[in-house]
Residue frames as qw, qx, qy, qz and C-alpha x, y, z in Angstrom:
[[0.756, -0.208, 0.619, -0.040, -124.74, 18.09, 57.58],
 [0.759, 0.584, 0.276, -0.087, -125.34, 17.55, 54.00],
 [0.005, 0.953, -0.301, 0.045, -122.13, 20.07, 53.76],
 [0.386, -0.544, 0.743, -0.058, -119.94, 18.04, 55.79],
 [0.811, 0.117, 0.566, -0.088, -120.88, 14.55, 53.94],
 [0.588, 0.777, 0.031, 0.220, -120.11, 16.45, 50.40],
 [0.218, -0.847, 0.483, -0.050, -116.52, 17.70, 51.78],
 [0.648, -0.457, 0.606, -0.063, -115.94, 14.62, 53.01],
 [0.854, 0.311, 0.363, 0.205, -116.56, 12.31, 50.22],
 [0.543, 0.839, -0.038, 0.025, -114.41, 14.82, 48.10],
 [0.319, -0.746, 0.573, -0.116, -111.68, 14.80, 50.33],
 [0.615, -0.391, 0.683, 0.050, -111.38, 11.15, 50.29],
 [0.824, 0.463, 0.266, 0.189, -112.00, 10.57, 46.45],
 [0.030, 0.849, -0.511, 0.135, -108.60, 13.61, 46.58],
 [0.494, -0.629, 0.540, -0.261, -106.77, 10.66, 48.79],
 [0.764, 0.018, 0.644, 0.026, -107.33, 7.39, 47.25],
 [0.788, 0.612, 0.067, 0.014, -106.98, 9.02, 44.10],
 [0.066, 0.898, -0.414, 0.135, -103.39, 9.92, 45.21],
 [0.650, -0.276, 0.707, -0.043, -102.92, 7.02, 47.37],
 [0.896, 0.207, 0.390, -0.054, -103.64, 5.17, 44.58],
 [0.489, 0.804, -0.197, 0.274, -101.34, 7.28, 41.74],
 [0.107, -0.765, 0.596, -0.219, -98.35, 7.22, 44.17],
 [0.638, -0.457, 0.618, -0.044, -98.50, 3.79, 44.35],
 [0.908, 0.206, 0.353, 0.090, -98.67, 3.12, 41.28],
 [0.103, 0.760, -0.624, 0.153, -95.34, 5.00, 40.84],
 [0.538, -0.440, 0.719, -0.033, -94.00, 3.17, 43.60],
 [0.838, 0.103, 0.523, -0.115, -94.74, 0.16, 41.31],
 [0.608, 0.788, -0.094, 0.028, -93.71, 1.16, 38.18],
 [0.104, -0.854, 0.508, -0.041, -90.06, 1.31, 40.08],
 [0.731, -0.239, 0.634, -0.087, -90.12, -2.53, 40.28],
 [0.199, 0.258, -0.840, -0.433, -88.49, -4.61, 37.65],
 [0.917, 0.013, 0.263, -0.299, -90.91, -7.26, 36.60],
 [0.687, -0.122, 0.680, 0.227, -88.18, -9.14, 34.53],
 [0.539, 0.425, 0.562, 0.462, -88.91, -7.82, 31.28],
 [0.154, -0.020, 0.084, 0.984, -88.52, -4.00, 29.84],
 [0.031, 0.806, 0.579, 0.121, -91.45, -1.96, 30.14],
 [0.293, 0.524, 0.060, 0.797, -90.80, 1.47, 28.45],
 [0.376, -0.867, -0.157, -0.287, -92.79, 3.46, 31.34],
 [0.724, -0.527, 0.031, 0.444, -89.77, 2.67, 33.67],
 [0.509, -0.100, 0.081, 0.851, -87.34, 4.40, 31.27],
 [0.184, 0.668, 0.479, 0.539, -89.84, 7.10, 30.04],
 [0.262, -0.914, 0.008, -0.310, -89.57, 9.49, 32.90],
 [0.799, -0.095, -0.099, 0.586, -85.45, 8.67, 33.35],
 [0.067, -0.958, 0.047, 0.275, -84.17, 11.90, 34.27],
 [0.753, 0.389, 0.077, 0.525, -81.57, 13.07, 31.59],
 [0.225, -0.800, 0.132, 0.540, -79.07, 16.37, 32.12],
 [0.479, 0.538, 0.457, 0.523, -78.64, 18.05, 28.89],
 [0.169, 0.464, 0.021, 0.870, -76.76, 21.37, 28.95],
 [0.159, 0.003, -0.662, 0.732, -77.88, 21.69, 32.62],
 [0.443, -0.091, 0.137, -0.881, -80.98, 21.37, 32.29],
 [0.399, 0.183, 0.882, -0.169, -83.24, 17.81, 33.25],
 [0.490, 0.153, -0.430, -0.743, -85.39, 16.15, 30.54],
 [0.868, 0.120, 0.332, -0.349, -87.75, 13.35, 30.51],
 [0.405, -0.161, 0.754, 0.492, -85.94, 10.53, 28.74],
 [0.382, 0.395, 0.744, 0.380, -88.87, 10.01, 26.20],
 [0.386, 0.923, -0.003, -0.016, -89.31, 14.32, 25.13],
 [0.231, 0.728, -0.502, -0.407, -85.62, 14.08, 23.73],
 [0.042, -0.242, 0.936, 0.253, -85.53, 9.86, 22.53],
 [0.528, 0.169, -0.588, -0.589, -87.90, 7.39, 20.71],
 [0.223, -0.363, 0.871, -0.245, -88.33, 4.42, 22.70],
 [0.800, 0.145, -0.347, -0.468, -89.82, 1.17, 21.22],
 [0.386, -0.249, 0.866, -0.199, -89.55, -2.38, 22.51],
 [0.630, 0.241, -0.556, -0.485, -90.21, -5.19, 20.05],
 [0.686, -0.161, -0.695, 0.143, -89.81, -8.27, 22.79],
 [0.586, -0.737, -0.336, -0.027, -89.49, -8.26, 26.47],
 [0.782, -0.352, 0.039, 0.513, -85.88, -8.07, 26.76],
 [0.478, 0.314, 0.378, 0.728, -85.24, -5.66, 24.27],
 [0.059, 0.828, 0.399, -0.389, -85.67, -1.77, 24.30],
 [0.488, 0.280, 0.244, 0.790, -84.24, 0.67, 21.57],
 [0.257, -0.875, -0.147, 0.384, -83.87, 4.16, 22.38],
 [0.525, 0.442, 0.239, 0.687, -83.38, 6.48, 19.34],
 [0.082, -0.678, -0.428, 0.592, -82.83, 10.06, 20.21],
 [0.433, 0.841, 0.312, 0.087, -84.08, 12.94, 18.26],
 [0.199, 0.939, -0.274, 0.049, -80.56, 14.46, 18.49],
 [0.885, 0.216, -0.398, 0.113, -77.90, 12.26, 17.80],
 [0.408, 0.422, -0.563, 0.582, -75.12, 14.02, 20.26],
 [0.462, -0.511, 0.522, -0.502, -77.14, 13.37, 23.10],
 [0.909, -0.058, -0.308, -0.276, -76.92, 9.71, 22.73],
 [0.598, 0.231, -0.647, 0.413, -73.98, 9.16, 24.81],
 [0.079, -0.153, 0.674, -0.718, -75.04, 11.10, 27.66],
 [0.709, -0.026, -0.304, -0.635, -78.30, 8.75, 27.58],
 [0.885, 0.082, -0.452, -0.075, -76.56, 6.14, 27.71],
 [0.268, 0.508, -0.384, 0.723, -74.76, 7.24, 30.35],
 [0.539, -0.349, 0.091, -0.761, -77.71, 7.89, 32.48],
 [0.845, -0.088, -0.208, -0.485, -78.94, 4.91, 31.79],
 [0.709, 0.320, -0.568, 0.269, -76.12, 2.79, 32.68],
 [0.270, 0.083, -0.812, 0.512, -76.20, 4.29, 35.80],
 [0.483, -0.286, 0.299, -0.772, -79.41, 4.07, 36.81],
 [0.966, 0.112, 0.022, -0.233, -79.85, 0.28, 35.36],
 [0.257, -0.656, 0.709, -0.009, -77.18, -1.29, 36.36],
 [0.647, 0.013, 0.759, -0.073, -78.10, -4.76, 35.57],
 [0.714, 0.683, 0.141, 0.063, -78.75, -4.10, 31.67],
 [0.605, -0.020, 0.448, 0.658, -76.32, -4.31, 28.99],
 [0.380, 0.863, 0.019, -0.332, -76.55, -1.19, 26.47],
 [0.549, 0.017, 0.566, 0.615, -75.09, -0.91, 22.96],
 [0.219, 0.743, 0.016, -0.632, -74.75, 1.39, 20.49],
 [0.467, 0.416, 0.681, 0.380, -75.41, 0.98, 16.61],
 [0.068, 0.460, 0.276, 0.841, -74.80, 4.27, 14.55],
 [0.168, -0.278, 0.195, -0.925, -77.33, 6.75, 16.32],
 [0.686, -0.457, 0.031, -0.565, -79.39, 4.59, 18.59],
 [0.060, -0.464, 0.764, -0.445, -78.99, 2.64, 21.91],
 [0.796, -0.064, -0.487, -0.354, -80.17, -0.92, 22.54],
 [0.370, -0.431, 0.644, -0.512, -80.68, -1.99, 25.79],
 [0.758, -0.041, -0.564, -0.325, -80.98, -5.53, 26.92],
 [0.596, -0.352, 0.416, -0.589, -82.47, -6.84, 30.11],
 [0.064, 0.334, -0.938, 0.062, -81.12, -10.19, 31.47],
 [0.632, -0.266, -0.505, -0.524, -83.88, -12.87, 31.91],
 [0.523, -0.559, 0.267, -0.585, -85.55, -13.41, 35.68],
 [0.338, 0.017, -0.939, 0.060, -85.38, -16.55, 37.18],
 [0.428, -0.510, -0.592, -0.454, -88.01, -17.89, 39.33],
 [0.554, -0.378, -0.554, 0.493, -86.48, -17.14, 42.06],
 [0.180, 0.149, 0.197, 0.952, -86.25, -13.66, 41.19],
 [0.432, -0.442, -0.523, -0.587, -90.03, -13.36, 40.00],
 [0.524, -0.652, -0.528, -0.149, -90.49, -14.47, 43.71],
 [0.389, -0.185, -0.223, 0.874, -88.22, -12.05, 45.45],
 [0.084, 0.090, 0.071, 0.990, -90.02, -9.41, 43.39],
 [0.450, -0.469, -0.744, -0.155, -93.48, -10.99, 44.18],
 [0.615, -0.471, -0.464, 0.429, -92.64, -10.50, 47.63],
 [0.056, -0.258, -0.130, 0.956, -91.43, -6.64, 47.57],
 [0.202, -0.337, -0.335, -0.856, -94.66, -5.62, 45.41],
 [0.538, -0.587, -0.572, -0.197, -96.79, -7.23, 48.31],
 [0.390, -0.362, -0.312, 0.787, -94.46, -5.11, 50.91],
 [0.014, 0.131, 0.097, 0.987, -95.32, -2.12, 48.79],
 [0.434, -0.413, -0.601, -0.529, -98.98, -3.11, 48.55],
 [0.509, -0.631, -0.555, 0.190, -99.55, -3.64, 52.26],
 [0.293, -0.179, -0.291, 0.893, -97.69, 0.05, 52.99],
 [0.066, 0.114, 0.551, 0.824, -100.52, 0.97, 51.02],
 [0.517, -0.506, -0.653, -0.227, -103.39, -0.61, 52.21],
 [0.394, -0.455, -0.420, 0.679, -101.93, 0.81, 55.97],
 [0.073, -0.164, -0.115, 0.977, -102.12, 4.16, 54.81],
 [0.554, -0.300, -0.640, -0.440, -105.72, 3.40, 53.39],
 [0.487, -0.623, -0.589, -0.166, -106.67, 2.78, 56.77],
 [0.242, -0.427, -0.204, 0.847, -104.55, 5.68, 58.49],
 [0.154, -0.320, -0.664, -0.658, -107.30, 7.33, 55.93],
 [0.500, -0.577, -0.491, -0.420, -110.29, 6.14, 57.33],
 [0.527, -0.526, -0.588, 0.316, -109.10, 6.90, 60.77],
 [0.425, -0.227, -0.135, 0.866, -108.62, 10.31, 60.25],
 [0.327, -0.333, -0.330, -0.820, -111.60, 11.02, 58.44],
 [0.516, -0.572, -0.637, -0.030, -113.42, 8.98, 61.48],
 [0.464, -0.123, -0.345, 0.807, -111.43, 11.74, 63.65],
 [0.066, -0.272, -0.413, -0.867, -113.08, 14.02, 61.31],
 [0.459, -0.534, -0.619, -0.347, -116.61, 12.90, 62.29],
 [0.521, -0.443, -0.678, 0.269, -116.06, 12.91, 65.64],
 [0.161, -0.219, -0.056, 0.961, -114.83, 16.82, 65.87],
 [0.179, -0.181, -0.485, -0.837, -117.86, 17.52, 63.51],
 [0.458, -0.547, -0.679, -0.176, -120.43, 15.43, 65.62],
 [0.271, -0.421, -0.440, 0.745, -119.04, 17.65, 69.33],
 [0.248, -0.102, -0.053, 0.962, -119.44, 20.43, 67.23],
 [0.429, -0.058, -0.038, -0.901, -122.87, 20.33, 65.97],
 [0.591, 0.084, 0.459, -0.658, -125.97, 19.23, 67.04],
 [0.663, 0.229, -0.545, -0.459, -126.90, 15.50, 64.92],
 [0.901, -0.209, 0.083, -0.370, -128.37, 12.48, 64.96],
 [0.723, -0.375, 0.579, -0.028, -127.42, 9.29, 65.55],
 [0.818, 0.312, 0.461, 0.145, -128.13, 8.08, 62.25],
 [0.284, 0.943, -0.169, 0.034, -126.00, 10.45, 60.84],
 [0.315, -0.681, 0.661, 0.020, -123.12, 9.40, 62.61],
 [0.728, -0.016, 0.682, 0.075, -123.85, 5.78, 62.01],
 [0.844, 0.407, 0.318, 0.145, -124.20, 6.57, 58.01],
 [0.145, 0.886, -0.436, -0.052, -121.58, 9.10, 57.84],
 [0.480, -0.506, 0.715, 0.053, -119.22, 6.09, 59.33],
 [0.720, 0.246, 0.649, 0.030, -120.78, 3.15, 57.05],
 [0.412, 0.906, -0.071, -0.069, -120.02, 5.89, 54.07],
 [0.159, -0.746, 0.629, -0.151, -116.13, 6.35, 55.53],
 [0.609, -0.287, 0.739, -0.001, -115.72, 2.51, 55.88],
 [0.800, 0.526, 0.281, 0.067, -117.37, 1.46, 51.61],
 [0.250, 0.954, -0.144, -0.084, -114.88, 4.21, 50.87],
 [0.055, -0.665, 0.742, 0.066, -111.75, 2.44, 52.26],
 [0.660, -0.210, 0.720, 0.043, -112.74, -0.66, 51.57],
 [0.652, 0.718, 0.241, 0.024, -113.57, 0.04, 47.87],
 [0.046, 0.877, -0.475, 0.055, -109.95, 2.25, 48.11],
 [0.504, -0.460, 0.727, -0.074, -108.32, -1.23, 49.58],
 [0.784, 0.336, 0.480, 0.205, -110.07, -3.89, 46.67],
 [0.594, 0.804, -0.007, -0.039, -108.54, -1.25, 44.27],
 [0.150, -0.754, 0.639, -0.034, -105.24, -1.06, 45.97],
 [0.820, -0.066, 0.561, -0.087, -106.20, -5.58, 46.07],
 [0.729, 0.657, 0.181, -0.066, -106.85, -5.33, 41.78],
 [0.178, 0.921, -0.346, 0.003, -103.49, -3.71, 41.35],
 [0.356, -0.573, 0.738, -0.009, -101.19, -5.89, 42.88],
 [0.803, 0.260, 0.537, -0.003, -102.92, -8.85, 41.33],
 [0.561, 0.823, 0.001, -0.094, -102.19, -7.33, 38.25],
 [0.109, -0.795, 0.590, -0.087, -98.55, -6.36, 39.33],
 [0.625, -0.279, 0.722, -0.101, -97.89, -10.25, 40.52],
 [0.789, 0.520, 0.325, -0.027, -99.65, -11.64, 37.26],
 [0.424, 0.873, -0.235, 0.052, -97.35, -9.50, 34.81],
 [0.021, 0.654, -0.743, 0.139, -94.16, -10.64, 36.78],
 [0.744, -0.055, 0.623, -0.235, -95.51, -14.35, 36.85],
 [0.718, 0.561, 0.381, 0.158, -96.42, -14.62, 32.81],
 [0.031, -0.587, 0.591, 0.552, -92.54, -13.25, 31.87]]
């Protein structure tokens, strides 16, 4: 029993720690209205046919919100950077000054801010669903585990009451994020 309770809990600290890292990706994809270097740091680049992370071959510094410079450590890839970048960020302006590229990101309105409000709380609730497609599949769990062997009640009952702190401690973290997310695209 003791077995199956240690499994479990590993399994689901595996799950929420993924659930949770994959959504904050997902999040990271959202504009909040103001540059934030993580979005361009993992820009795929093509460079002599081979993909790079944007920030192991450029510099990348931001001195305001709008503002991002992007120096690379070899000057002759700075066009096909900018390139990249142009089309993956359509909505920024980019310039070039001798051997670095200066992006600049248009300011949000408030309508905006609440458009994008509104998709991080879509992302956040796909989130919180799979969080409890989770806990019903580890409650599946139990139940195959309880046919198969001989155990008490209370076992069942604290295996469940274990399986239920888990997603809801997995759901206030998934709760803490978004706040966070919402704040950051509120206080442009």
């Amino acid at each position: 029993m003791n077995n199956f309770i240690s499994l479990l809990d590993k399994k689901i600290k595996v799950d929420v720690k993924l659930l949770l890292s994959n959504l904050d990706k997902q999040l990271c994809k959202i504009s909040v209205g103001k540059i934030d270097v993580h979005l361009f740091n993992n820009t795929d680049i093509l460079i002599n046919n081979k993909i790079n992370k944007l920030k192991d071959i450029a510099f990348l510094s931001t001195s305001s919100n709008t503002f991002l410079l992007i120096k690379p450590y070899a000057s002759d890839n700075l066009t096909i950077i900018k390139e990249t970048i142009q089309k993956k960020f359509s909505t920024m302006s980019l310039s070039n000054e001798k051997n670095v590229c200066k992006i600049y990101f248009p300011q949000v309105s408030k309508e905006d801010r609440q458009k994008t409000i509104k998709t991080v709380k879509k992302v956040g609730e796909n989130f919180k669903v799979q969080a409890r497609n989770l806990r019903r599949n580890y409650h599946t769990s139990l139940k195959k585990y309880i046919k198969s062997e001989n155990v008490s009640s209370n076992f069942k009952t604290n295996t469940s009451n274990f399986i239920e702190k888990q997603i809801i401690s997995a759901t206030s973290k998934i709760d803490n994020i978004l706040k966070n997310k919402e704040n950051n695209i509120i206080n442009i």
